[in-house]
N, C-alpha and C positions, 0 to 999 in steps of 0.2 A: 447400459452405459452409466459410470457413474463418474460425475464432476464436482470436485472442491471447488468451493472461493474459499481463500484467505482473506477473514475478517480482523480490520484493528479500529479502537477508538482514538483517535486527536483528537488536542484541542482545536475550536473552531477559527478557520483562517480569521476571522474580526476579533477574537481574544484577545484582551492585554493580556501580556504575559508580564509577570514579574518576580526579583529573585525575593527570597522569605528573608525577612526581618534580621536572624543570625547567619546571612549568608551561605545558609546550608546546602541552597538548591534552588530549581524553579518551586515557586509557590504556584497551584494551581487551585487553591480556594476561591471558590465560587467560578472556578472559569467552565464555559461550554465546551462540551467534549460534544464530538458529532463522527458518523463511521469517515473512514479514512475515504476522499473521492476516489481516490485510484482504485477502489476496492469495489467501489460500484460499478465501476465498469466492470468490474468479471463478475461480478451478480448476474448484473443487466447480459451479459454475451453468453451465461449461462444461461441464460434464462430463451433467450433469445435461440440458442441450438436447439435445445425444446421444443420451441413455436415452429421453428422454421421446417420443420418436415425433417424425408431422410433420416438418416441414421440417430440422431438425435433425438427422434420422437421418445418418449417414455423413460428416456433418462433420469436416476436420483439427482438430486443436486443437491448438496449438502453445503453449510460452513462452518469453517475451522477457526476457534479464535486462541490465541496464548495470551492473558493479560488478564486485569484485576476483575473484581465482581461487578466493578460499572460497565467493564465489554458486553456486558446483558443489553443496554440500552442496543448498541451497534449491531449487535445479532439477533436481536427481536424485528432492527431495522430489514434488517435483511430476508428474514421469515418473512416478513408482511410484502416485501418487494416477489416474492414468489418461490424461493427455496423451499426444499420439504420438511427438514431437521437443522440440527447443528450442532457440536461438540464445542463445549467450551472450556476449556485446557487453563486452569484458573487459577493464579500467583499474584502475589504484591512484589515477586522479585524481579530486579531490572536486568535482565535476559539480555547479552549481545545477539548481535543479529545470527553469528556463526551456531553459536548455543539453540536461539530459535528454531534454525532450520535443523537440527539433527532433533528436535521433541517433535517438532512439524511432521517431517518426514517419517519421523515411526508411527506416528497418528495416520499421515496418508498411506500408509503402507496395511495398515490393519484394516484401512476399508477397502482397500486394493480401488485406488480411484483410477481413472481411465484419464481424466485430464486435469490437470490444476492451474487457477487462476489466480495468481498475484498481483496487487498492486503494483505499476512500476517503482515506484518512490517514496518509502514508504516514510510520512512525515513525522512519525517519533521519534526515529534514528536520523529523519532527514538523509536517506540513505538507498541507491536504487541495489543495495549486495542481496538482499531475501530473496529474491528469485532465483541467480543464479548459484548463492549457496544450499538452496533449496533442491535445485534439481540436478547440484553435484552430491549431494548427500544420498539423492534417490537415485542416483545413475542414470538418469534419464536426460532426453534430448529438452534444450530450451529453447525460448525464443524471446526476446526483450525487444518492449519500446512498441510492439504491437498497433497499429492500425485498424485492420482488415485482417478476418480468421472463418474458414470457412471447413466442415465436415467434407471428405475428399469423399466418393461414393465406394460403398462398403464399407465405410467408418472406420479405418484401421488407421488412416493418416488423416491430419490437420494439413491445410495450406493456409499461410502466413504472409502478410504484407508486413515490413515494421522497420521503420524510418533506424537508416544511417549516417557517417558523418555527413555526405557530401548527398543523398538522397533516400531511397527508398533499395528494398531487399525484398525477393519473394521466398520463399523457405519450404519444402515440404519436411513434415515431423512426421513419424510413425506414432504412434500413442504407446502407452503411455505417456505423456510429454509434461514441460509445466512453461506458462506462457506468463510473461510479464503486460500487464494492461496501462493503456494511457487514454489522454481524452482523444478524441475524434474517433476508438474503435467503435462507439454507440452512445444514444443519449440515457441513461438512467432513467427507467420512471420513481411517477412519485407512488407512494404504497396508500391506496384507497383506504377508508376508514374500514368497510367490512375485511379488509384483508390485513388490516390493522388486528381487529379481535380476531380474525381465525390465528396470526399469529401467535398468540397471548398461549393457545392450546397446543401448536406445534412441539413438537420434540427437541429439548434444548440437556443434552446430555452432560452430566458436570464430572470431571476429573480433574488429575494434578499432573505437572511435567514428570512425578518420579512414577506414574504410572506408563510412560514414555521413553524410562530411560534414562532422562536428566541425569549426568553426570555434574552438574556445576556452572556457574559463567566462567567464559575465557577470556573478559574484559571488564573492569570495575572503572565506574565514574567513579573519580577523586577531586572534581570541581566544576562547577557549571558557572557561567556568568554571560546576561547579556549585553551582545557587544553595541557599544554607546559610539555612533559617527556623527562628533562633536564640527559644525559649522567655523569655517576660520573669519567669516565674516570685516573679508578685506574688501573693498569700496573702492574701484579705480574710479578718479574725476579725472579727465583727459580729453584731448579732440580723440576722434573715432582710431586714427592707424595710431598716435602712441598710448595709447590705453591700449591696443590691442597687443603692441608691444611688451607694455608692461606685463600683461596677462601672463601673455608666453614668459617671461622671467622669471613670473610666480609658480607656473605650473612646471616649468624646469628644473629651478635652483632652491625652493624648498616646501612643492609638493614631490619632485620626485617622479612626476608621469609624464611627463615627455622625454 
């Protein structure tokens, strides 16, 4: 059996973020980039079909990354968490997510993977489409929003818990599949120092998207800016019910949300 994660680096959720000087973009000088959390969880449940007996035993587990030469930190992270390799699919171009999944998809096709783990939401695009543009790209069955994921016996299907609008969904997939990951399906551990340097020696394969195919983006940023929720810093003095009144005429007549 063999199982992807899809690895990305973000900035770290405590990063200021700020725009650059001539408005060109986010500046990300000096800021922490750390692997995406959504992404550890399909490490950690990769990891975890392994330990757990069943069809999973002896399993490759590999990760996939699309993104600059610093994705090295986030897939070393992931080595050292317990994967066996990695392929690291290496650009400074900024890839839509539609663009992603069809470079993704020819990469997971060449290893001929048996399951693939997504982060649900993925925080560069801020965006939960890489999953399932992913596994309409590969033709294959998905599942989003993930839970609970368990090796059906004989290994040929996946059984899935994974939260809907009004509750929860059980799903059986046949495999191939690709499954979108959130928190609560398992806790991430942390990567031991000694598993730290065995990562350092693992197998971290380097290519390019046009070794995938890449045709091009099918979406170009033409402006970034972040958005600024300026305080109206209005002061009701009143007894308790006509202050509360007042309130309500504020939040009606010119905030607009009642």
């Amino acid at each position: 059996m063999k199982i992807i994660s899809v690895l990305k680096q973000v900035p770290d959720a405590e990063a200021r973020i700020r725009i650059s000087g001539d408005g060109s973009g986010v500046d990300l000088q000096g800021v922490t980039f750390v692997i995406d959390g959504m992404d550890e969880y399909g490490v950690e449940e990769a990891l975890g079909l392994r330990e757990g007996g069943g069809a999973g035993v002896g399993a490759e587990l590999i990760g996939l990354a699309l993104g600059p030469k610093r994705y090295e930190d986030a897939i070393r992270r992931a080595l050292a968490m317990g994967l066996d390799r990695a392929i690291h699919i290496e650009t400074d171009e900024v890839i839509d997510v539609i663009a992603q999944a069809k470079v993704l998809a020819a990469a997971i096709q060449a290893e001929g993977a048996d399951l693939v783990f997504v982060g649900g939401k993925e925080a560069d695009w801020d965006s939960a489409a890489l999953g399932p543009a992913l596994a309409e790209a590969l033709g294959l069955p998905h599942a989003d929003w993930v839970t609970k994921l368990s090796l059906l016996q004989g290994g040929g299907k996946i059984e899935v818990v994974h939260d809907i609008d009004d509750g929860v969904e059980t799903l059986a997939l046949t495999l191939p599949a690709v499954v979108t990951t959130q928190q609560g399906l398992n806790d991430p551990r942390y990567p031991t120092l000694p598993n730290i340097m065995k990562a350092k020696r693992k197998e971290l394969k380097k290519t390019t998207p046009a070794g995938y195919g890449h045709a091009g983006v099918l979406s170009q940023i033409v402006g970034e800016e972040i958005q600024l929720k300026a305080r109206r810093n209005v002061v009701i003095e009143d007894e308790p019910p006509k202050a509360a009144a007042r309130l309500i005429e504020h939040l009606r007549d010119e905030a607009k949300v009642l």
